[in-house]
N, C-alpha and C positions, 0 to 999 in steps of 0.2 A: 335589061340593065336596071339593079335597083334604080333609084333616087336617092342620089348625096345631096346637102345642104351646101358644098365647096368642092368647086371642084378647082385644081392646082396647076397651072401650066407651066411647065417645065422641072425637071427632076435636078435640078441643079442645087445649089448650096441653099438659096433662099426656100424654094420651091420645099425641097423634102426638111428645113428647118422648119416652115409653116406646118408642113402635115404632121410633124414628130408635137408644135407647140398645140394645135387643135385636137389629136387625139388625145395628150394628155387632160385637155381641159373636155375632153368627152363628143368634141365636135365629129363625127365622120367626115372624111374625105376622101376625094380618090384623084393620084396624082399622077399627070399624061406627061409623055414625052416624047418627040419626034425621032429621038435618035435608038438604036435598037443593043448597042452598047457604049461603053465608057469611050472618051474620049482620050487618044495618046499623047495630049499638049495639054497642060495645064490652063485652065480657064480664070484663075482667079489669081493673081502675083505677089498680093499679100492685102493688109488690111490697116488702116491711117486709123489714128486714137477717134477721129472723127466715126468713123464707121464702124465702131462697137461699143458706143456709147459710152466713151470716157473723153470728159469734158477737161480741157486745160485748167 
């Protein structure tokens, strides 16, 4: 198995947004996950102005 400099756990929203922001800035990584396909219930319900960095 090469050697990455990051490795990623979990392929979820955060997880594959990290690997998508480090390849573009040239970082390698390689990103695991336990489960072997997509999940049929939604994992995330939505998102507060808090959590995407828009301040009041």
């Amino acid at each position: 198995m090469p050697k990455l400099p990051v490795l990623i756990a979990g392929g979820g929203t955060v997880g594959l947004t990290t690997a998508v922001f480090l390849g573009h800035h040239g970082v390698p990584s390689l990103v695991v996950e336990r489960r072997t396909a997509p999940s049929n219930h939604p994992r995330a319900l939505g998102l507060s102005p808090p959590h995407v960095g828009v301040l009041p």
